[in-house]
Wavefront OBJ file of the C-alpha trace (Angstrom):
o trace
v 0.000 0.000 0.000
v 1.227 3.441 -0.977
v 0.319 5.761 2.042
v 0.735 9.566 1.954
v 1.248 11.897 5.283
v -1.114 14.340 6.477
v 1.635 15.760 9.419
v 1.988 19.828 9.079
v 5.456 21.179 8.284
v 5.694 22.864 11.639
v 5.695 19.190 12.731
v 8.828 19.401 15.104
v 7.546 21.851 17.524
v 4.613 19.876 17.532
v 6.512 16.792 18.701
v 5.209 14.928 21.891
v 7.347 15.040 24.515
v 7.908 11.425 24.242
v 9.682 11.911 20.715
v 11.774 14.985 21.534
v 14.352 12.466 24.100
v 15.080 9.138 24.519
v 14.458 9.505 28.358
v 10.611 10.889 27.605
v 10.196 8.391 24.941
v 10.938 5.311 28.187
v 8.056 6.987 29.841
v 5.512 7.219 26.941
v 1.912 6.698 27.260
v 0.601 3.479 27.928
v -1.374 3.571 24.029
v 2.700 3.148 22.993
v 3.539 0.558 25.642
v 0.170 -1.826 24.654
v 0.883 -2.090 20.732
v 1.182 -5.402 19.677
v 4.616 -5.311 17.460
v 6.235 -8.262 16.050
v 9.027 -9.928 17.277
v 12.734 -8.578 16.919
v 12.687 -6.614 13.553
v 16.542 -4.358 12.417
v 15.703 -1.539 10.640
v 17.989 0.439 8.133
v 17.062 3.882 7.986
v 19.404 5.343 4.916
v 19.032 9.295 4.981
v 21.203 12.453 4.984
v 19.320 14.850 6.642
v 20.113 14.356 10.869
v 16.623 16.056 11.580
v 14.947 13.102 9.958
v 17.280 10.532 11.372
v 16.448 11.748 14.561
v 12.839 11.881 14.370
v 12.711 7.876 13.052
v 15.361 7.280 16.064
v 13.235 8.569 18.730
v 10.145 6.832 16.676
v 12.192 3.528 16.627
v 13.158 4.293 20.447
v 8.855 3.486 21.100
v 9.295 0.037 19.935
v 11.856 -1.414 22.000
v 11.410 -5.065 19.699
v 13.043 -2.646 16.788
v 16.589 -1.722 16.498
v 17.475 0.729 13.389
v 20.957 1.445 12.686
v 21.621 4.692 10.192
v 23.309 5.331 6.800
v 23.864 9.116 5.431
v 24.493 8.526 1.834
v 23.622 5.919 -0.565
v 26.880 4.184 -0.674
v 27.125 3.742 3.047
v 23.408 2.608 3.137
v 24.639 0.174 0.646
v 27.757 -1.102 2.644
v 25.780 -1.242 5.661
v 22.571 -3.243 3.869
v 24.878 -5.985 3.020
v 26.301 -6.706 5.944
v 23.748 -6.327 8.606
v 20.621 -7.561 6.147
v 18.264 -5.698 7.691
v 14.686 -6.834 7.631
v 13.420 -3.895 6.344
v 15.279 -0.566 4.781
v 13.688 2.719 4.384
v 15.052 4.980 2.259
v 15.295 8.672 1.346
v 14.644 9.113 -2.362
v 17.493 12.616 -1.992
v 20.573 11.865 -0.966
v 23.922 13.297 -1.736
v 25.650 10.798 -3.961
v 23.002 8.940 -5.664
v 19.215 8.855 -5.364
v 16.997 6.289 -3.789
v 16.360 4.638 -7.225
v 19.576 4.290 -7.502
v 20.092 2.734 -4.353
v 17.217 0.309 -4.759
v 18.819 -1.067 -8.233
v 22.028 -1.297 -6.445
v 20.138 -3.457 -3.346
v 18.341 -5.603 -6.004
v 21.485 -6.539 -7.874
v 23.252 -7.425 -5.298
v 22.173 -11.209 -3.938
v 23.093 -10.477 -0.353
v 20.263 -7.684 -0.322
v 17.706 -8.635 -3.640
v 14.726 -9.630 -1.279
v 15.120 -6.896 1.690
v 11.938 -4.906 1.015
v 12.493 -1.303 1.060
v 10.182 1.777 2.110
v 10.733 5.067 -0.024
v 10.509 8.122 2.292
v 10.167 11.444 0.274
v 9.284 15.243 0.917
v 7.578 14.638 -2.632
v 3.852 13.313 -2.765
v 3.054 13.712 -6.433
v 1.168 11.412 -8.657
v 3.833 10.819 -10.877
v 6.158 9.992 -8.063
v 4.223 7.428 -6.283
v 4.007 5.465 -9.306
v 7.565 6.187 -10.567
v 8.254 4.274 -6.812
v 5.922 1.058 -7.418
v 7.102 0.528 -10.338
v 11.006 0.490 -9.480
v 10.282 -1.909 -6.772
v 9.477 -0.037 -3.614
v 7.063 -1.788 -0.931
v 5.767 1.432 -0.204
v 6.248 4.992 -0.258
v 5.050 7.317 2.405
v 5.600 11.020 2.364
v 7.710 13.678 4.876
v 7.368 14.869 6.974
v 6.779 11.674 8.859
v 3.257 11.129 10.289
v 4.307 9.656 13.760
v 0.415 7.620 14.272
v 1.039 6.308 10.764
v 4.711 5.771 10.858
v 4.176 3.296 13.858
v 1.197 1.286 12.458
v 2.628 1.650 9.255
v 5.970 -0.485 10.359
v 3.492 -2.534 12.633
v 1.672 -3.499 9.865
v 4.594 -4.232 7.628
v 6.674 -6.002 9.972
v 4.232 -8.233 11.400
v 3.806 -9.241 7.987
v 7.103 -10.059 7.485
v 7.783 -12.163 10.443
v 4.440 -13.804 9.875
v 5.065 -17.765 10.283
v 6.158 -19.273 6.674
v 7.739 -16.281 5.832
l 1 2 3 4 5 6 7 8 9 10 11 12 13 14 15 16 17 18 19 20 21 22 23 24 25 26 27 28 29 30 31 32 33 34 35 36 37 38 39 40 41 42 43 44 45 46 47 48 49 50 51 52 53 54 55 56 57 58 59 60 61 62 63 64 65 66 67 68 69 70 71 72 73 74 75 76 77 78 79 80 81 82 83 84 85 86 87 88 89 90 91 92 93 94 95 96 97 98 99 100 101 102 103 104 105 106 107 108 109 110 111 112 113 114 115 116 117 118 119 120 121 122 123 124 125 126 127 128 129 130 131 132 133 134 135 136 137 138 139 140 141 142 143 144 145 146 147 148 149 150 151 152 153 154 155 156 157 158 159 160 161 162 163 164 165 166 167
């Protein structure tokens, strides 16, 4: 499913306390605490811009069953894709040295990462763009700035999914 966000720009001073430090996010409501997530799941979050790593840090931080580890360019996402096979990557279509396209060819013709299903995460939400995504491969492509309800039930979703039994 291709999802789109409906989060405001001013969306950082509008953070919850619980996603502006690691020690707040520990004491989060009990609505975070009671979500049913899916067993162990490593994420690879492969971005450039540290105010977006940080808000899908302190969004991974909720789900103590996740771990995400962080890549600022393409060619370090790639490095780091093939060694830790992540089960899930998501992945800015902007970076500095290569775009997310070309960072999703790269994944897929490499063995070691070919199946690792990848999110696109993009500032850009138009037509054109969403379908330019699905049809290079993507498993989904949500929008920035991050919608934090969605984010969660959005990786939820997907994860559980993946970890489902005969997977």
């Amino acid at each position: 499913m291709f999802t789109l966000s409906s989060q405001s720009p001013e969306f950082l001073s509008s953070l919850p306390a619980s996603a502006r430090s690691p020690a707040a996010a520990v004491a989060s409501d009990a609505a975070e605490r009671s979500h049913t997530a899916p067993a162990q799941a490593q994420l690879l979050y492969i971005e450039d811009n540290p105010v977006n790593q940080l808000v899908v840090q302190e969004l991974v931080a909720l789900r103590p069953a996740w771990q995400l580890s962080l890549a600022g360019d393409g060619q370090q996402g790639l490095a780091r894709a093939a060694s830790l096979r992540p089960d899930l990557i998501l992945l800015d279509l902007e970076l500095p040295d290569m775009n997310g396209f070309q960072v999703l060819e790269a994944l897929r013709a490499d063995p070691a990462t070919a199946s690792i299903p990848c999110i696109a995460l993009s500032a850009s939400a138009m037509p054109d763009d969403l379908r330019r995504a699905q049809a290079a491969g993507f498993a989904e492509y949500w929008t920035k700035p991050v919608d934090f309800k969605a984010f969660h039930a959005g990786l939820d979703q997907f994860l559980t999914r993946l970890k489902a039994p005969g997977q």
